[in-house]
C-alpha positions as CSV (number, residue, x, y, z in Angstrom):
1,X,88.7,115.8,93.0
2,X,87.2,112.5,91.7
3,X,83.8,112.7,90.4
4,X,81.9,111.3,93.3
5,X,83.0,113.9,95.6
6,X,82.7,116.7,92.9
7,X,78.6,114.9,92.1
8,X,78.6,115.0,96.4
9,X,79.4,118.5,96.9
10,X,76.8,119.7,93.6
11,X,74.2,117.5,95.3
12,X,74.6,119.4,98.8
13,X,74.8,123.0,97.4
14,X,71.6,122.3,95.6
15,X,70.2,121.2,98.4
16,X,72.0,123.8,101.0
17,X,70.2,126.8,98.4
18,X,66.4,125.2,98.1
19,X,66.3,125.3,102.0
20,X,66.6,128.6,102.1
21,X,63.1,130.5,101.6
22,X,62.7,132.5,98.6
23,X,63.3,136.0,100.8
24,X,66.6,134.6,101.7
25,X,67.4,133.5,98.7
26,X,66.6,137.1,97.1
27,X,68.7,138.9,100.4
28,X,71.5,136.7,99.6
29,X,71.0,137.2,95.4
30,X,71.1,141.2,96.7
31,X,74.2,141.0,99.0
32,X,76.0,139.1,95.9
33,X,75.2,142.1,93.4
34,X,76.0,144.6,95.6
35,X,79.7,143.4,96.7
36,X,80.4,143.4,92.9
37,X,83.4,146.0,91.4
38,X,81.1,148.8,89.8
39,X,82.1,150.7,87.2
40,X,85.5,151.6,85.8
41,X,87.6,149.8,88.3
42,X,86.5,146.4,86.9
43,X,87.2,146.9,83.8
44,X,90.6,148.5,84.6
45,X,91.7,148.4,88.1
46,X,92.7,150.8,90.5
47,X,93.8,153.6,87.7
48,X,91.0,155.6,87.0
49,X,89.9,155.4,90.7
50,X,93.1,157.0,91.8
51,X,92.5,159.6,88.9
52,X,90.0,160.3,89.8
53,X,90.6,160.8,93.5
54,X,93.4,163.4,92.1
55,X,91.7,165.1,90.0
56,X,89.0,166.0,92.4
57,X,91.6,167.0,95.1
58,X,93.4,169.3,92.9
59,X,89.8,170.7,92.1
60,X,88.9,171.6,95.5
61,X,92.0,173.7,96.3
């Protein structure tokens, strides 16, 4: 990407996110924080999910 295009495409997201009104901008800000990996499985994958789905099926029977 040469730098005029990569200058181009800066210039029309900036533009793109001050069009939006400050309640969209928050909705999409909320959206964004909410599709984020919580907890353990971001800091190591699918592991201690799956451990954790065992451990509390074991613990119901």
């Amino acid at each position: 990407m040469s730098t005029n295009a990569y200058i181009k495409f800066l210039t029309q997201q900036f533009v793109e996110y001050f069009n939006l009104t400050k309640k969209e901008r928050k909705e999409k800000r909320r959206h964004r924080k909410e599709d984020k990996n919580h907890g353990m499985s971001h800091w190591f994958g699918i592991v201690p999910f799956a451990l954790t789905m065992f451990v509390r099926k074991n613990i119901k029977k």
